[in-house]
N, C-alpha and C positions, 0 to 999 in steps of 0.2 A: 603655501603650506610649509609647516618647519620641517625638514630633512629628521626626521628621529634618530635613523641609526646614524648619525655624524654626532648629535649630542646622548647618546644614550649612555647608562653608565651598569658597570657591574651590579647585580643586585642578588643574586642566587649562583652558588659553584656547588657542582658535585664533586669528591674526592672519592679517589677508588687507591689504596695502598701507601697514601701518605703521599699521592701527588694528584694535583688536579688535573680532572678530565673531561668536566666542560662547565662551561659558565654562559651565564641567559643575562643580557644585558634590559636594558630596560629603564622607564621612567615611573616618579612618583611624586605624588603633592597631598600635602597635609595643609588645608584652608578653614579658614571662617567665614559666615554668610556674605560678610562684606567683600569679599575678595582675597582679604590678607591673608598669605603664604605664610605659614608657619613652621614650615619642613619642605624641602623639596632635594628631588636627585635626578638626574639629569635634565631633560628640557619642560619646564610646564607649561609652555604652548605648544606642545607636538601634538598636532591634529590624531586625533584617535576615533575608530567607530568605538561607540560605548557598547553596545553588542545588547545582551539580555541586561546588563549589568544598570542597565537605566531605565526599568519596567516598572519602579515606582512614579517615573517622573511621566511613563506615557500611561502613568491608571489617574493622573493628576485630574484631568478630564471626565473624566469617569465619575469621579467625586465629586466635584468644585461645581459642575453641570446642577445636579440634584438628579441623573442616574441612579447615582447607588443609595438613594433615598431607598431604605428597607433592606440594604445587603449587610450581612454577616461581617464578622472581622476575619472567619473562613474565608468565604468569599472575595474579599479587600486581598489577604493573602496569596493566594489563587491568583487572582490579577495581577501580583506582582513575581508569580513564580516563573522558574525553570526547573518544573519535579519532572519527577524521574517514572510518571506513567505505574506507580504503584495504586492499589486499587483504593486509598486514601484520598488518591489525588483525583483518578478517574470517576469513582463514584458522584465526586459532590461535583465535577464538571457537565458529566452527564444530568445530574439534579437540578443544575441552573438552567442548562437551556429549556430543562421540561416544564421546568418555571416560565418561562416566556414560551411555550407552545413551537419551541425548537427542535431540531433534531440533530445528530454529529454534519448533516449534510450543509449545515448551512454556516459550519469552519470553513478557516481558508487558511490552517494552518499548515495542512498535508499530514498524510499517516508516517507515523515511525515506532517502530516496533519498541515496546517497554525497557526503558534500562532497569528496572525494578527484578530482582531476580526472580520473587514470590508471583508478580505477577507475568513477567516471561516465561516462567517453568507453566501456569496456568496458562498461557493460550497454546505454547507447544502441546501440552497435553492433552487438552477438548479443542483443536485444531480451529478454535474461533481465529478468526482474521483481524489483527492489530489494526487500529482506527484512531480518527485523526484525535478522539477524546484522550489517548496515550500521548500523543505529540507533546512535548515540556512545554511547550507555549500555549496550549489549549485555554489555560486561567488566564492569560492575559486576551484571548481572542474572544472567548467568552463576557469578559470584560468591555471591547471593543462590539461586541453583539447589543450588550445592555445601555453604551453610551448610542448606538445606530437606532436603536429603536426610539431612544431619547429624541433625539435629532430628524429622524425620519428621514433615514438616508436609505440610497441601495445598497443592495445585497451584497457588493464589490468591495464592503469597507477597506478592505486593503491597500487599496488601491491610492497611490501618493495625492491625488486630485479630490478624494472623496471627501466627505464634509470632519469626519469621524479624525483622517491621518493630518488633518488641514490643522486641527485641534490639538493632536497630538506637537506635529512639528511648532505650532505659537507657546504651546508651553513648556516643549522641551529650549528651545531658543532663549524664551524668558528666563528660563529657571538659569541655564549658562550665563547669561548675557550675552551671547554672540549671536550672530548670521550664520548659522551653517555653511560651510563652504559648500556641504553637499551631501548625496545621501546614500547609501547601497540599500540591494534587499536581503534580510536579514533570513536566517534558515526556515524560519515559520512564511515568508511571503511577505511580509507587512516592511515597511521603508524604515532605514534605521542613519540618525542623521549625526554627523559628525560634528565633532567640537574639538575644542582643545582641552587637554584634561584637566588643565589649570577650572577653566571653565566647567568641570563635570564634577569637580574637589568641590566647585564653589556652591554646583546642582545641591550636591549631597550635605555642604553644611545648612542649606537651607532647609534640609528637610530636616536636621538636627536644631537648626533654631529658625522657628514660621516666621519669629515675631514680625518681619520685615515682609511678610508677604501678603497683607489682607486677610481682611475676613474668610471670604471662601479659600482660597486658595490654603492658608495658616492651619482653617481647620483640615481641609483636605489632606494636607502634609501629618498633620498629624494623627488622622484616620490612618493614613496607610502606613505610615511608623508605626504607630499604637497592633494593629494585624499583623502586619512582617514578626514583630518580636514577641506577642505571645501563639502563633504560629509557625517555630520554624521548621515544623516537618511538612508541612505546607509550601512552604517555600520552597525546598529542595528533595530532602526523604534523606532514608535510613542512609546513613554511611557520609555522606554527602558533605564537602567543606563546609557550605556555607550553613547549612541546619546546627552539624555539629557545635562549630562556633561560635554561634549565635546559644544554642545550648547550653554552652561554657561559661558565655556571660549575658546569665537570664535575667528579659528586661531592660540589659544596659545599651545595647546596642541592634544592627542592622546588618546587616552586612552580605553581598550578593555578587554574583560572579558574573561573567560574560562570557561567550564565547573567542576564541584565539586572545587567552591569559587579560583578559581586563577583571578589576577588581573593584569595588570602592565599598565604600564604609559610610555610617550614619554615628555620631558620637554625639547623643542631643544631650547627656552631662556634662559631656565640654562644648557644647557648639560647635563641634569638627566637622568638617566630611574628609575623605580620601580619596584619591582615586590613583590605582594605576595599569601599566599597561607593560607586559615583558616582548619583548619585540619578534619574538621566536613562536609566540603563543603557545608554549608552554606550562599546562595547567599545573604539573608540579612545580613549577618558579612561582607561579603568581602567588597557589596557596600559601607556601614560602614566605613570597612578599610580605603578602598583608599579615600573616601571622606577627612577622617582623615588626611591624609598623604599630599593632596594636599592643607590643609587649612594650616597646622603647615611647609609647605613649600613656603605657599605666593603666591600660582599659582590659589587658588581658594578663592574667599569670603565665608567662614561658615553660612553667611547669605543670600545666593543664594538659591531663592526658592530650585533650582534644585539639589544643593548641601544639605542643610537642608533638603530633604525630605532623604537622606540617612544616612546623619552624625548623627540627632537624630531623626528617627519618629518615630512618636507615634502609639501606638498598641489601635485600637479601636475594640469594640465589634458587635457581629451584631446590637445594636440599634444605633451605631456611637460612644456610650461612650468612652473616652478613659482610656483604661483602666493597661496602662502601658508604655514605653519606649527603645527604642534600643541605645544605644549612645558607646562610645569609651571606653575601662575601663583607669579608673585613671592613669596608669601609661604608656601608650601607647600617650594617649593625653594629658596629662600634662596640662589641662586647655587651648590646642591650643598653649602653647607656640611656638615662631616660633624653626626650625631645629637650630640647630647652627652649622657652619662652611660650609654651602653652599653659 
């Protein structure tokens, strides 16, 4: 496996008073379906888990199968999210499984209390008990329910050996081109398998341009592209990087986060994908990052509220002052120059 922090490189500094006070190093690659790197900063074969940040490539299955014969582009969305347990999200997850004569009992995501404020002020208040349909990963488990029933597997889908993750891992593999070195378990329980990000740039230009994936698979990618982007409060919720984002440039893009700072991106007007990875996992570097990356590739305006609130915001104190800055280090953003050879 490649040593990351030996090749890793500046990518994000915060400044407090006109001197820097901490910087998040990290990796980044800008690819085409075929492989070819068109940008890259520090290592693009540094082994990375893709975290949530690869939940279109494990709903692949789900689709390409004939599963989601009859599901929604909500639903597709849902599959691919990490929302925030607002009742948006919880409603229509609770609706799916009652569509298959399910109930929250038959997740295996685990309960975790709503990041959603509207609906965490609502269970404090009628002291209802958070349940797993809150969990961010409920739409993609949900999704793993609808492909199990397809398949006719147990109830364990979870589980790395079962027929449901056996399908996930062939086409997250394929979609890389690699062997996995290997796999952890990811916060919802379900196995989350490693690649190099070079290889996770290449996943995501794929799902930017099918043309080179077959029939099912081509449309599949395109199902769940086509959902992601007119869905992105679906995807994440109110406030949220990646909704907002995806907001800012509606229709043109994808774009989805992971847990500990992984990012990547879908650019199916240029055939791109993105992927990267801050080595500190820190969610304020990565938003950063990719804000970066989408301005200096022309797919986003740096002067987009929703964009600007990540490319540089400002660090205020409790009385509002502000009292510092987050922005891109010098040699990562080059003043925004655009990419060249894209």
């Amino acid at each position: 496996m490649t040593d990351r922090s030996a090749e890793a490189v500046d990518l994000v500094e915060l400044w407090r008073g006109g001197i820097l006070e901490s910087s998040h190093r990290g990796h980044a690659v800008v690819a085409r379906a075929d492989g070819e790197i068109v940008a890259q900063w520090g290592a693009p074969e540094a082994i990375v888990f893709p975290r949530s940040s690869c939940k279109m490539l494990q709903a692949l299955p789900l689709v390409e199968s004939g599963a989601a014969d009859g599901l929604s582009e909500a639903h597709l969305a849902l599959s691919c999210a990490s929302h925030q347990g607002a009742h948006i999200h919880v409603e229509r997850v609770a609706a799916w499984l009652k569509d298959m004569d399910l109930g929250e009992e038959a997740l295996r995501c685990g309960v975790q209390f709503p990041q959603d404020k509207a609906e965490a002020d609502r269970v404090r208040r009628t002291g209802e008990p958070a349940c797993q349909y809150h969990n961010n990963c409920s739409g993609k488990h949900a999704g793993f329910l609808t492909l199990n029933r397809h398949l006719g597997g147990g109830e364990e889908y979870h589980e790395i050996d079962h027929p449901v993750q056996q399908a996930v891992k062939a086409a997250y593999e394929e979609m890389v081109e690699e062997t996995s070195p290997g796999f952890g378990i990811d916060g919802c329980s379900a196995p989350n398998h490693a690649s190099s990000l070079h290889g996770l740039a290449r996943a995501m230009a794929k799902m930017a341009d099918p043309s080179g994936l077959g029939r099912a698979r081509g449309a599949a990618a395109e199902r769940l592209v086509a959902a992601m982007k007119a869905h992105p409060l679906l995807v994440a919720g109110e406030g949220r990087a990646c909704s907002e984002m995806m907001s800012a440039l509606p229709g043109r893009t994808v774009i989805k986060t992971g847990a500990e700072a992984v990012f990547v991106a879908i650019l199916p007007e240029q055939g791109l994908g993105i992927a990267l990875k801050i080595e500190d996992g820190s969610t304020r570097a990565s938003e950063c990052a990719i804000a970066a990356i989408l301005a200096r590739l022309g797919a986003a305006d740096p002067a987009h509220p929703m964009i600007a609130k990540r490319l540089t915001p400002p660090q205020r104190n409790w009385r509002g002052i502000e009292t510092g800055v987050i922005r891109p280090a010098p040699g990562f953003w080059s003043d925004g120059a655009a990419l060249q050879g894209i």
